[in-house]
C-alpha positions in Angstrom: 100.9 163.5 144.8 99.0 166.7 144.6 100.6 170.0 143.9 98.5 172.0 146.9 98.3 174.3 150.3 95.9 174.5 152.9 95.1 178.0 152.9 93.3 179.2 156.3 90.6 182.6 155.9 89.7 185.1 158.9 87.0 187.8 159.4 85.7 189.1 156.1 87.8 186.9 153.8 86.1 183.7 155.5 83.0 185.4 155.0 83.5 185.4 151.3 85.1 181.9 151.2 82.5 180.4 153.2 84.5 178.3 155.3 87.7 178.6 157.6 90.3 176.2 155.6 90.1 174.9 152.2 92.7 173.0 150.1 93.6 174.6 146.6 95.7 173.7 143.8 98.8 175.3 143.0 99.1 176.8 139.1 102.4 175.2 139.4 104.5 172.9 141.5 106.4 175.9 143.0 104.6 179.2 142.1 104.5 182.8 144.0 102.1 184.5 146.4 100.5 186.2 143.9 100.0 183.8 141.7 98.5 181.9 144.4 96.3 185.0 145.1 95.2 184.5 141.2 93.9 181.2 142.0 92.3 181.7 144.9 90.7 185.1 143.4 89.8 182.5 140.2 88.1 180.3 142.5 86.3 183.2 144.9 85.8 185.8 142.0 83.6 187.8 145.5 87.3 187.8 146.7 89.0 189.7 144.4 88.3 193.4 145.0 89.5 193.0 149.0 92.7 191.7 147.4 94.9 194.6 147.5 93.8 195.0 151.5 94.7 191.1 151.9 98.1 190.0 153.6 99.0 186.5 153.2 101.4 184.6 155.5 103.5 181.6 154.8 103.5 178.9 157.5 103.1 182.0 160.1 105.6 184.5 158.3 104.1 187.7 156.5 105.2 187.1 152.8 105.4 189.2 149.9 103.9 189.1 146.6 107.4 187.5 145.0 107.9 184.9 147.7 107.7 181.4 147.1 104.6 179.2 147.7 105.5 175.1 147.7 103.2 172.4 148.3 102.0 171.3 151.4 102.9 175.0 152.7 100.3 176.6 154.7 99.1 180.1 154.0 96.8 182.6 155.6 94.6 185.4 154.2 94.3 187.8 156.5 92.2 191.2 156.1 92.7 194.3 157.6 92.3 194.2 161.2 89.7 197.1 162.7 89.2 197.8 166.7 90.0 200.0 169.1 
């Protein structure tokens, strides 16, 4: 069984991804958010300087760097959100 998330983009980070959902690997069975981030950043090198403006969320919760990603889990990137 693999070890992985779907992780869903929006605006500007789906711009960089190049597509809306994609399934990645996990560096380990159970890892954190920002050691997820590290992957994805690995994998989307064009990513990495929006990452400090990037919230993630954890099947639809907010989560913070420390919390715990699992397989199967679903995760969002979500960038900074402009309008008025």
């Amino acid at each position: 069984m693999s070890a992985s998330v779907t992780v869903l983009t929006f605006a500007g980070a789906r711009d960089v991804v190049g597509t809306a959902s994609l399934e990645v690997e996990l560096p380990a069975p159970r890892c954190t958010v920002s050691q997820l981030m590290d992957a994805i950043c690995a994998l989307y090198p064009a990513l990495a300087p929006h990452r400090p403006q990037i919230k993630l969320a954890v099947n639809g919760e907010y989560a913070e760097p420390g919390a715990e990603v699992k397989a199967g889990d679903e995760v969002a990137l979500i960038p900074p959100v402009a309008g008025g």
